[in-house]
One Martini backbone bead per residue (centre of mass of N, CA, C, O) as a GRO file, in nm:
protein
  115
    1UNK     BB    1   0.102  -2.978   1.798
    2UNK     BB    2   0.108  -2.876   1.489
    3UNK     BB    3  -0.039  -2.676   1.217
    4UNK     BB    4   0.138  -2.627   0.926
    5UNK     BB    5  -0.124  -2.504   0.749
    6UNK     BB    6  -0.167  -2.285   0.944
    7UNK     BB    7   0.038  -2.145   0.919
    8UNK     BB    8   0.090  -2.086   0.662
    9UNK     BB    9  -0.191  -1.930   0.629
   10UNK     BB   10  -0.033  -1.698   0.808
   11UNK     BB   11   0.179  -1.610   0.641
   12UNK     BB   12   0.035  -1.544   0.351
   13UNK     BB   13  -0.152  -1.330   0.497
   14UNK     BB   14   0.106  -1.161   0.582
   15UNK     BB   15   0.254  -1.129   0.279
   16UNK     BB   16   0.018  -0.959   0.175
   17UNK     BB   17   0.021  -0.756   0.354
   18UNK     BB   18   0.309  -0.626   0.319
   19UNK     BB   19   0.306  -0.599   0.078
   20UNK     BB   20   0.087  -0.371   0.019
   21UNK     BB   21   0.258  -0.173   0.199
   22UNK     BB   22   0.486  -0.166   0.021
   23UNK     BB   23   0.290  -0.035  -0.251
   24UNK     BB   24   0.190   0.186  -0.041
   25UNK     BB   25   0.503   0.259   0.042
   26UNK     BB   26   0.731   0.450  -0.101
   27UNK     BB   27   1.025   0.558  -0.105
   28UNK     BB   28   1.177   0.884  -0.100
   29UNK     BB   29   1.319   1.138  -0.161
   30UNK     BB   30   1.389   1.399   0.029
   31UNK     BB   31   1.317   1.733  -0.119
   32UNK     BB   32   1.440   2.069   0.035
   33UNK     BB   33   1.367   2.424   0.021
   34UNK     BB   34   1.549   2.603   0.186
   35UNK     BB   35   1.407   2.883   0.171
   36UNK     BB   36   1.086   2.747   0.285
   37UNK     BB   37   1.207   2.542   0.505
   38UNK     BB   38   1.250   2.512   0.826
   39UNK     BB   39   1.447   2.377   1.072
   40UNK     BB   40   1.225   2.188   1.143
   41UNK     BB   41   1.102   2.079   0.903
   42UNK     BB   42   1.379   1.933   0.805
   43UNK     BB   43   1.388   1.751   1.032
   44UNK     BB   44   1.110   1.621   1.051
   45UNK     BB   45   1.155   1.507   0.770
   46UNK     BB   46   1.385   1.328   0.799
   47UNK     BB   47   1.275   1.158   1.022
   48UNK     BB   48   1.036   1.066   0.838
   49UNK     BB   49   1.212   0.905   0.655
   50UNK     BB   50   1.409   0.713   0.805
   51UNK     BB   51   1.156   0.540   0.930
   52UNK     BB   52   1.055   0.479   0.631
   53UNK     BB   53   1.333   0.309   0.597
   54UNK     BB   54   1.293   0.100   0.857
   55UNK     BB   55   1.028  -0.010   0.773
   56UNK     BB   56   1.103  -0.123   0.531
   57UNK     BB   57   1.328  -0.299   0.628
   58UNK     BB   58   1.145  -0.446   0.815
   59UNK     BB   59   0.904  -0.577   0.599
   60UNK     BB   60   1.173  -0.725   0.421
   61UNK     BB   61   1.280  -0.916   0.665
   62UNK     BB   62   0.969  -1.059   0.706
   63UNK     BB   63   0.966  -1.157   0.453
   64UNK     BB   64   1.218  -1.334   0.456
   65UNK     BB   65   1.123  -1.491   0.657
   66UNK     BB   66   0.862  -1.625   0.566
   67UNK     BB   67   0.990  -1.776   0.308
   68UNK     BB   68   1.216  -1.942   0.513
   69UNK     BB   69   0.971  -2.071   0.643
   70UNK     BB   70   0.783  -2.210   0.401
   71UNK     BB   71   1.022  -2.404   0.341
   72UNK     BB   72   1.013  -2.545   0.604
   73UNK     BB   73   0.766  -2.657   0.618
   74UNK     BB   74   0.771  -2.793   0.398
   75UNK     BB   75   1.090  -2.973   0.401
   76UNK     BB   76   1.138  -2.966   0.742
   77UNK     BB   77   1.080  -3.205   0.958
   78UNK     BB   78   1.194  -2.987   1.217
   79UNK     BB   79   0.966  -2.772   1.211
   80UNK     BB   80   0.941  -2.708   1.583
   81UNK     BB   81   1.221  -2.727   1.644
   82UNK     BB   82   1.484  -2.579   1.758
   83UNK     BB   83   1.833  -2.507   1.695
   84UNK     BB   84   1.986  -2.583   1.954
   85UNK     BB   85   1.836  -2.822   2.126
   86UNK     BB   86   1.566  -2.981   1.987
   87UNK     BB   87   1.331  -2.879   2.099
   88UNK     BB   88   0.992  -2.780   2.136
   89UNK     BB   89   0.823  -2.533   1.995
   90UNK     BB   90   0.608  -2.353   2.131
   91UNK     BB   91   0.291  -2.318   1.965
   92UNK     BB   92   0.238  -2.021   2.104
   93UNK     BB   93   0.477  -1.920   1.958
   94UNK     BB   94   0.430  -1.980   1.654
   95UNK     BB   95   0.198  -1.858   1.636
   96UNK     BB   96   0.301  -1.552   1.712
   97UNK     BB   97   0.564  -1.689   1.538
   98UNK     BB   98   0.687  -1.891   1.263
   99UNK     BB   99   1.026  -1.782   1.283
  100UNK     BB  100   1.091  -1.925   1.472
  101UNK     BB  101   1.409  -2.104   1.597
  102UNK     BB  102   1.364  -2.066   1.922
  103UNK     BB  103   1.339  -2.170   2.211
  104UNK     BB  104   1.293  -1.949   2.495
  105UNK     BB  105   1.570  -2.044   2.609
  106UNK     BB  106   1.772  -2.005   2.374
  107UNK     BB  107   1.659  -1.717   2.315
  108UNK     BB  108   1.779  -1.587   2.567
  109UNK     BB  109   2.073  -1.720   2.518
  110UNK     BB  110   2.129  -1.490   2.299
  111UNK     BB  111   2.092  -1.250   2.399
  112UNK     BB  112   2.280  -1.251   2.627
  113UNK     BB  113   2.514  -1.274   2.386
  114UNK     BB  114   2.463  -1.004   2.206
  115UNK     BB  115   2.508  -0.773   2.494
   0.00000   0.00000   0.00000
């Protein structure tokens, strides 16, 4: 049996954790004096910008994950069962994450079907 309680303060700890980090890197544009820096110090550069750029991007949709995750434990009463088969969805998965929607085996043959 899952502990929705326990869950939720685990999600809320993550989305604060996550903020935090938001509001401590904001990526901003890199704009690099082309005569005074080598081209490998602005491919180096440009490298650390995109990479900041996708850390944002992946920071954002776990943001997006917790919020819809955090209102299935609240209004959900399926909340820990697959979206695919309908079984509950191993604890030990869901502490480890609790956006999972899919249990091992459903979420197995989701990525063999996406590659």
């Amino acid at each position: 049996m899952i502990d929705r309680k326990e869950i939720r303060e685990a999600l809320l700890a993550r989305r604060q954790i996550l903020t935090r980090e938001t509001d401590l890197s904001q990526v901003e544009t890199v704009e690099l004096d082309q005569s005074r820096v080598g081209r490998l110090s602005r491919a180096a550069a440009m490298q650390d910008h995109q990479m900041s750029l996708e850390l944002a991007r992946r920071r954002e949709a776990m943001l997006e994950a917790i919020a819809r995750t955090l209102v299935r434990i609240d209004e959900d009463p399926d909340y820990g069962l697959c979206d695919d088969c309908g079984e509950v969805i191993a604890p030990a998965r869901l502490a480890l994450d609790p956006t999972q929607l899919c249990c091992v085996h459903c979420a197995g043959k989701r990525e063999q079907g996406s590659s």
